[in-house]
N, C-alpha and C positions, 0 to 999 in steps of 0.2 A: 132745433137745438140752440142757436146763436140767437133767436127770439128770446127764449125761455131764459137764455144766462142773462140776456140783456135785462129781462124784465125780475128776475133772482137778483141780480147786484140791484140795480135801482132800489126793488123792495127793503133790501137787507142795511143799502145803503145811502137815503136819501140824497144826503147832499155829497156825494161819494166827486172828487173831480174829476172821476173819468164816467160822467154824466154823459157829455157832448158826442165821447165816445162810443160809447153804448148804444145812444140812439142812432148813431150813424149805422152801427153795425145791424140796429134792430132794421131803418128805413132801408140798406142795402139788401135783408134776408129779404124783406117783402116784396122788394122788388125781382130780386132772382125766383121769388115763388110764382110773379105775375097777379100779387094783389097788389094794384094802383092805389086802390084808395088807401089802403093803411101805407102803402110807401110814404103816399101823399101826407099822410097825417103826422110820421115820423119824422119825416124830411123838414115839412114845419117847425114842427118843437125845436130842431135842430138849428134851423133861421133864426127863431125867436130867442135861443139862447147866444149864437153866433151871426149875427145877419150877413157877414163876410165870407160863409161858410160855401165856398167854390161847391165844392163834392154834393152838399145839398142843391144848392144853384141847380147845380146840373142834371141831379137825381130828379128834383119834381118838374122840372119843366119836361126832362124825357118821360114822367110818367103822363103829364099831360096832353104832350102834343098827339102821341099816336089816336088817342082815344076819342080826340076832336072829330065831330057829326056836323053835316052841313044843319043837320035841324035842330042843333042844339039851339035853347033860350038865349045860353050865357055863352054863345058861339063868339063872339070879338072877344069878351072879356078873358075869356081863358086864353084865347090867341094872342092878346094883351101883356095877360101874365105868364106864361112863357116866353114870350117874346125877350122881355123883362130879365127874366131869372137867363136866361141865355148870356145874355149882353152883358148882364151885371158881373157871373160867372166868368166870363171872358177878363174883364176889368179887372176881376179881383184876384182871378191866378196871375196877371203879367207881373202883381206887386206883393203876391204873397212869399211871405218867409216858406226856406225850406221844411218840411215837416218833421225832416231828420237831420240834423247838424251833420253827419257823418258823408253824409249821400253826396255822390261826387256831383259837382256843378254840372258838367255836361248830361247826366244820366237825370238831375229836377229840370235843366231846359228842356229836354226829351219827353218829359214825363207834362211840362206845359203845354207844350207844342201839340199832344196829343190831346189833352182834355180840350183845349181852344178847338182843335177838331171835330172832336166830337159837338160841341155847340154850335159849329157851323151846321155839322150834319141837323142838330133840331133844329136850328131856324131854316134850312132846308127843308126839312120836316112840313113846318110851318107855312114855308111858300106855298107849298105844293096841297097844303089843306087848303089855301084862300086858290086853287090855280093859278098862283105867281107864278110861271114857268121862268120866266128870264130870272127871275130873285132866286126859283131853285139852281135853278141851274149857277147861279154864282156864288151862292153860297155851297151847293156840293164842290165844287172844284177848291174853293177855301178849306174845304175840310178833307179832302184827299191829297192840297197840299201837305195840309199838317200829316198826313197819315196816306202815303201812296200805297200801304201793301193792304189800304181795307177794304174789299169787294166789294163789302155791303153799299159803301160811299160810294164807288165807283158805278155799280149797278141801280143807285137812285139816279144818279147823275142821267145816265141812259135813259133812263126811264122819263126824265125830265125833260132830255133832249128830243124823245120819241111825242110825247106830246108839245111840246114847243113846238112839231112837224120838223126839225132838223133832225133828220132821218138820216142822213152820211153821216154825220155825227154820232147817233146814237149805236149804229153797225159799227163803226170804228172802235167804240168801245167796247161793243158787246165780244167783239172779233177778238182784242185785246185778252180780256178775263177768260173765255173756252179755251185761252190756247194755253191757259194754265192748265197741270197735270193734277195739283188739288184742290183746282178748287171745288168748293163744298155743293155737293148733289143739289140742296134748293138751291141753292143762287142760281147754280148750273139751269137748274128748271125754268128758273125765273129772268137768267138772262137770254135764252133760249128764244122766250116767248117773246120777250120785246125786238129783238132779232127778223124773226121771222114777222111781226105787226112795223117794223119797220121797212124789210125786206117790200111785205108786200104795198106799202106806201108808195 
């Protein structure tokens, strides 16, 4: 439905100025549907009309990095350009204006603090496709500072340390997150298992 309106105004509205907007909202549906490539293509247009556009930054490098194959052709090049769209993303929320005039200054520092997070976690991402263990592992702990209550961060983290062979490490953490009461069934699963492959290290 937010595809379809996006692409209803656009039509209705060519040069309508809430363009920039639209697309965003069209490259964010794609991406909660789990098509990459049209995220990818929307997230684009959106650079190419804003190249300062953080939220894009951030949108196509995370659709990129997951998708990254040791046998891929263009395997640097895309590790390249996420790498890129990370860093740049980083750069451009510390000096971006608020989105909303209204919005209390602590609650847009909050809201920096976590998107810089989240761009650690892709160049975490990143490490960990070239097996940078030590670059994962410092860049998760960057992005769990910005954001200590997100598993998901904390359970790469682990995971990074599990391969790195720091194995008291990686049970520290894993020990950490089970002793939450909700945390969420997969992670559970999944920290479970690095747990027990560290365990038996």
């Amino acid at each position: 439905a937010t595809i379809k309106a996006a692409e209803d105004l656009m039509t209705k509205f060519a040069d309508t100025e809430f363009k920039e907007f639209a697309l965003t909202m069209e490259a964010r549906a794609y991406q909660q549907k789990g098509d990459a490539v049209q995220a990818q293509v929307f997230g684009e247009r959106v650079l190419q009309m804003n190249p300062k556009s953080y939220t894009m930054e951030l949108l196509v490098g995370e659709v990129i990095a997951p998708g990254i194959k040791d046998h891929d052709l263009d395997r640097d090049d895309k590790i390249a350009k996420a790498t890129k769209l990370f860093n740049d993303a980083i750069e451009n929320i510390k000096v971006a204006t608020k989105p909303n005039p209204q919005l209390p200054d602590a609650q847009w520092a909050e809201a920096q603090q976590f998107t810089i997070a989240q761009c650690h976690n892709g160049l975490g991402i990143l490490a960990q496709v070239q097996k940078k263990w030590e670059d994962a592992i410092k860049e998760y702990k960057l992005a769990l500072d910005g954001d200590p209550e997100q598993d998901a961060y904390a359970t790469r983290l682990a995971n990074a340390y599990l391969a790195a062979g720091k194995n008291a490490e990686a049970i520290a953490i894993c020990d950490k997150l089970l002793a939450k009461p909700d945390l969420h069934p997969t992670i559970k699963q999944v920290v479970t298992s690095i747990k027990t492959n560290a365990t038996k290290k």
